[in-house]
DRENDREN-395618 format. One record per atom (N, C-alpha, C): y, x, z; residue number from 1; atom name. Coordinates in steps of 0.2 Angstrom, whole numbers. Example, Ala and Ser with C-alpha at 12.3 -4.5 7.8 and 13.67 -1.06 7.14 Angstrom:
2
+-------+-------+-------+-----+-------+
!    py !    px !    pz ! num ! atome !
+-------+-------+-------+-----+-------+
!   -28 !    66 !    39 !   1 !     N !
!   -22 !    62 !    39 !   1 !    CA !
!   -16 !    66 !    39 !   1 !     C !
!   -11 !    64 !    35 !   2 !     N !
!    -5 !    68 !    36 !   2 !    CA !
!     0 !    64 !    39 !   2 !     C !
+-------+-------+-------+-----+-------+
***
This chain:
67
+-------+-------+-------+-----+-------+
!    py !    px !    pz ! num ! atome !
+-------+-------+-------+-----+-------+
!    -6 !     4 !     0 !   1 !     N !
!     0 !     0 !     0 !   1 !    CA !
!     6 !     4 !     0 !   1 !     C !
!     6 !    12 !     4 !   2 !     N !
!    11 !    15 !     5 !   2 !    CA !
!    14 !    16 !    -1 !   2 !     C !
!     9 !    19 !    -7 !   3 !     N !
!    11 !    20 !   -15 !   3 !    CA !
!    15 !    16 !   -19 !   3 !     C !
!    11 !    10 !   -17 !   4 !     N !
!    15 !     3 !   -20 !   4 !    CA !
!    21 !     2 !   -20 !   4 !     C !
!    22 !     2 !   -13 !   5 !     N !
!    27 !     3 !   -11 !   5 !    CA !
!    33 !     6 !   -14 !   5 !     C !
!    31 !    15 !   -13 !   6 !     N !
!    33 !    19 !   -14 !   6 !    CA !
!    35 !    21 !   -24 !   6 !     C !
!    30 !    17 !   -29 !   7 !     N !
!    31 !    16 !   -33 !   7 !    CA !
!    37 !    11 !   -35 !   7 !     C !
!    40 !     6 !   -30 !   8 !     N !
!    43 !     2 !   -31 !   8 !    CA !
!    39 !    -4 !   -32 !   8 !     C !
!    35 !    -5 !   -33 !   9 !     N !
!    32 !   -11 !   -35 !   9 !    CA !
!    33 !   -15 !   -32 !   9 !     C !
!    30 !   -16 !   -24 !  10 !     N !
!    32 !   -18 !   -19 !  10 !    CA !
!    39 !   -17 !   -14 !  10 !     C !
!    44 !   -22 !   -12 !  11 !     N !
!    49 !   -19 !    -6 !  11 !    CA !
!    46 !   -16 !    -3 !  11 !     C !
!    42 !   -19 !     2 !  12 !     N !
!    38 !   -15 !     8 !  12 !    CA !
!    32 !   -17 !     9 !  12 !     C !
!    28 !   -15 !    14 !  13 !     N !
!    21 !   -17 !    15 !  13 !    CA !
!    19 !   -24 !    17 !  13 !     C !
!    24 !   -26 !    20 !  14 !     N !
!    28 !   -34 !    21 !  14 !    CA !
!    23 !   -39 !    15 !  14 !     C !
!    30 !   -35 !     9 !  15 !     N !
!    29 !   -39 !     4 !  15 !    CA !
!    23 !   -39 !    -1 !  15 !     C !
!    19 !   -33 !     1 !  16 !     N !
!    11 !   -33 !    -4 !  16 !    CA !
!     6 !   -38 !     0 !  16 !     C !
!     8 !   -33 !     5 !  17 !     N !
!     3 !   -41 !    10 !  17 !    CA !
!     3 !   -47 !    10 !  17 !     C !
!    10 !   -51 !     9 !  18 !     N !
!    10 !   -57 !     7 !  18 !    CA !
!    10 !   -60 !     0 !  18 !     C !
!     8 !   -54 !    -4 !  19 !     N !
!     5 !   -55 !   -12 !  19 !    CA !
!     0 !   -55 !   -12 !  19 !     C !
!    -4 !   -51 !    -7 !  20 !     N !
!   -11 !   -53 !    -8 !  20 !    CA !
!   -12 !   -60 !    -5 !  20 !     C !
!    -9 !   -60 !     3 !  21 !     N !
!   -13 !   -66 !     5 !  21 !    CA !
!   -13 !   -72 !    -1 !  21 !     C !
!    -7 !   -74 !    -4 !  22 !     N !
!    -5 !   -78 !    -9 !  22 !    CA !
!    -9 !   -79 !   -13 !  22 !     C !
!   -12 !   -73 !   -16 !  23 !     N !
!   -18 !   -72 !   -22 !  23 !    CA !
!   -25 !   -73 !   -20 !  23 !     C !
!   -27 !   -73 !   -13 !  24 !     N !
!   -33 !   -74 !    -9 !  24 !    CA !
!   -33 !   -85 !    -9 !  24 !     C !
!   -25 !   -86 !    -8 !  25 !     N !
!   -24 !   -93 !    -4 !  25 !    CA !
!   -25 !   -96 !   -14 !  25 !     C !
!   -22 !   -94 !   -17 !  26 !     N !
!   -23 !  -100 !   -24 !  26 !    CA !
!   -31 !   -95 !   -27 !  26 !     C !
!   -31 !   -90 !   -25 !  27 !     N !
!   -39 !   -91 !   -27 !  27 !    CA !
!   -44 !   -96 !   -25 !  27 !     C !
!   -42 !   -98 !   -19 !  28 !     N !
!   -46 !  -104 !   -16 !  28 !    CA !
!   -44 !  -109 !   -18 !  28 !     C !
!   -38 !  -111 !   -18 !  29 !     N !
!   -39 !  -118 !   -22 !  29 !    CA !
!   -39 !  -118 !   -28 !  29 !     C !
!   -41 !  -114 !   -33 !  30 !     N !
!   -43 !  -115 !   -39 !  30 !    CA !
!   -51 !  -117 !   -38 !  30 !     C !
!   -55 !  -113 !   -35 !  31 !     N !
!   -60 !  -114 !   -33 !  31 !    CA !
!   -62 !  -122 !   -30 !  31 !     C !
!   -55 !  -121 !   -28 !  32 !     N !
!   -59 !  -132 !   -24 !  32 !    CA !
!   -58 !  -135 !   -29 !  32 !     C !
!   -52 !  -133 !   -36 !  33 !     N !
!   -50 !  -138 !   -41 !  33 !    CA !
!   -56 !  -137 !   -45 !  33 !     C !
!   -59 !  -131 !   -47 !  34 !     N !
!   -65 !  -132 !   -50 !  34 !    CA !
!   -72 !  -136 !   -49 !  34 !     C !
!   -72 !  -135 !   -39 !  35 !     N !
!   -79 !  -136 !   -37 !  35 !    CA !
!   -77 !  -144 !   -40 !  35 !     C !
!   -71 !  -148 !   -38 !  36 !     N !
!   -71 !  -155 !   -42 !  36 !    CA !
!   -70 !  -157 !   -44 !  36 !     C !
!   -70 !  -150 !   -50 !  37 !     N !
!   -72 !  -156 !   -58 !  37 !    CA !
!   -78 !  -156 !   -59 !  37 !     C !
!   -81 !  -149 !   -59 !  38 !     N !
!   -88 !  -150 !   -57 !  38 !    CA !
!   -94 !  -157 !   -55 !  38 !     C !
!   -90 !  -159 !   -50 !  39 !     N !
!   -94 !  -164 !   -45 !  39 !    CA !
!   -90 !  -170 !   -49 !  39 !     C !
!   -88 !  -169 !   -54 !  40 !     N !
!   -85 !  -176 !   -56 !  40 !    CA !
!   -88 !  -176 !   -63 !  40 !     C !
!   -90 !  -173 !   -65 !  41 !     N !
!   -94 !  -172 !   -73 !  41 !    CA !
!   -99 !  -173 !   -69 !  41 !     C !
!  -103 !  -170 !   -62 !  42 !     N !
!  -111 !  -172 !   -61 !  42 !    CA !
!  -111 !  -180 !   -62 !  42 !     C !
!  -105 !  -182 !   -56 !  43 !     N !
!  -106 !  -189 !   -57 !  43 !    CA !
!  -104 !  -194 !   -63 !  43 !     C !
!   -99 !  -192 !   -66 !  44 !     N !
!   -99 !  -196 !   -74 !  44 !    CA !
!   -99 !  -189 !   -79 !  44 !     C !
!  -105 !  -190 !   -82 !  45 !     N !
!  -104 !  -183 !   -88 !  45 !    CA !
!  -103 !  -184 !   -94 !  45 !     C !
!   -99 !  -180 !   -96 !  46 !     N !
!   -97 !  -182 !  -102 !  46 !    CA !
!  -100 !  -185 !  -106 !  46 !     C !
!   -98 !  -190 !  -112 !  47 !     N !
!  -102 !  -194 !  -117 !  47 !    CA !
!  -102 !  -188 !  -124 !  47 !     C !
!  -105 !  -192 !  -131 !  48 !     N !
!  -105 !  -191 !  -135 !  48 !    CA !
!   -98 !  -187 !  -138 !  48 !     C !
!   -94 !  -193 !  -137 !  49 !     N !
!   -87 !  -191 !  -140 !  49 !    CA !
!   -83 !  -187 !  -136 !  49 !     C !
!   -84 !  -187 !  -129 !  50 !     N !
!   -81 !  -182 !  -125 !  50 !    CA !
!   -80 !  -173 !  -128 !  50 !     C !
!   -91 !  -173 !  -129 !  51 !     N !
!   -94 !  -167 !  -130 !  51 !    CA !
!   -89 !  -165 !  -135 !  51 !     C !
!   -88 !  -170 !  -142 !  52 !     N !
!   -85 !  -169 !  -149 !  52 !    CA !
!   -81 !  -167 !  -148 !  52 !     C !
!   -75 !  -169 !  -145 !  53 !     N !
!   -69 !  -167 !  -145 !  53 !    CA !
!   -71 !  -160 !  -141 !  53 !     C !
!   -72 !  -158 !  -136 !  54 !     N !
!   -73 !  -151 !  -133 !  54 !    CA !
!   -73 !  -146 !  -137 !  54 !     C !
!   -81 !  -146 !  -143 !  55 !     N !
!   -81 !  -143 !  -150 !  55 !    CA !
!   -74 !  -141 !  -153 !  55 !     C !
!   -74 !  -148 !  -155 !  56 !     N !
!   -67 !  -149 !  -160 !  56 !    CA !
!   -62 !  -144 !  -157 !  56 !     C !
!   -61 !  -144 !  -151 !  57 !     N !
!   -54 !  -141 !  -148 !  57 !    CA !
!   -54 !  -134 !  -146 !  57 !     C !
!   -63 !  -132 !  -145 !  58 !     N !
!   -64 !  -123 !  -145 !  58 !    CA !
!   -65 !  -122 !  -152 !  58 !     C !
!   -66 !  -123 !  -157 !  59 !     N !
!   -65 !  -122 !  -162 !  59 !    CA !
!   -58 !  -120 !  -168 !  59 !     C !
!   -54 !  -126 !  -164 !  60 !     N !
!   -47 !  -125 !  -166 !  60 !    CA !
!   -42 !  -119 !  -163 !  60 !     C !
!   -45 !  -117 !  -155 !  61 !     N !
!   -44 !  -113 !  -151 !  61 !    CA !
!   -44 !  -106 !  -156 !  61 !     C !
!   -51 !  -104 !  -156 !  62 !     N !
!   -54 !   -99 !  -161 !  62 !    CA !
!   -49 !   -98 !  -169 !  62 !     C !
!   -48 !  -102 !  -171 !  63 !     N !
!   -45 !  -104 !  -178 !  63 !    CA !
!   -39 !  -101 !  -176 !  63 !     C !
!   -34 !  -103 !  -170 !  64 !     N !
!   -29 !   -99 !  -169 !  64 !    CA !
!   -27 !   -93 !  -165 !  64 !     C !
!   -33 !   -89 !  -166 !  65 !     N !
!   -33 !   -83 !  -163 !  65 !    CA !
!   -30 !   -78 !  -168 !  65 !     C !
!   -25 !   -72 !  -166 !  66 !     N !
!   -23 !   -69 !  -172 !  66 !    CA !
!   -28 !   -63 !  -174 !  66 !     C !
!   -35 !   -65 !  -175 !  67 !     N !
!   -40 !   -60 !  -175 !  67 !    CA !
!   -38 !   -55 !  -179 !  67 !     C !
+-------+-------+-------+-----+-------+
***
């Protein structure tokens, strides 16, 4: 953290600390936003057309990549 610091990156050791905890704290709740979509697909899973359009939409994803 000293380097950090020390680089500038961070004002002070204060400040890395509460960048990490922050990065620990929304790593969790991404985790709970996923576990519930998860538990929401187990209980209604996608249909036919759902599936379709998912295809459809990584496909056009890919199309726009500047490969």
């Amino acid at each position: 953290m000293d380097e950090l610091v020390a680089q500038g990156i961070y004002d002070s050791r204060a400040a890395a600390v509460r960048t990490g905890l922050e990065a620990v704290v929304d790593s969790e709740r991404r985790r709970q936003i996923d576990r519930a979509v998860i538990e929401g697909y187990r209980r209604i899973p996608a249909g036919e057309t759902e599936q379709e359009a998912a295809v459809a939409s990584l496909r056009d994803a890919i199309l726009d990549e500047p490969w």
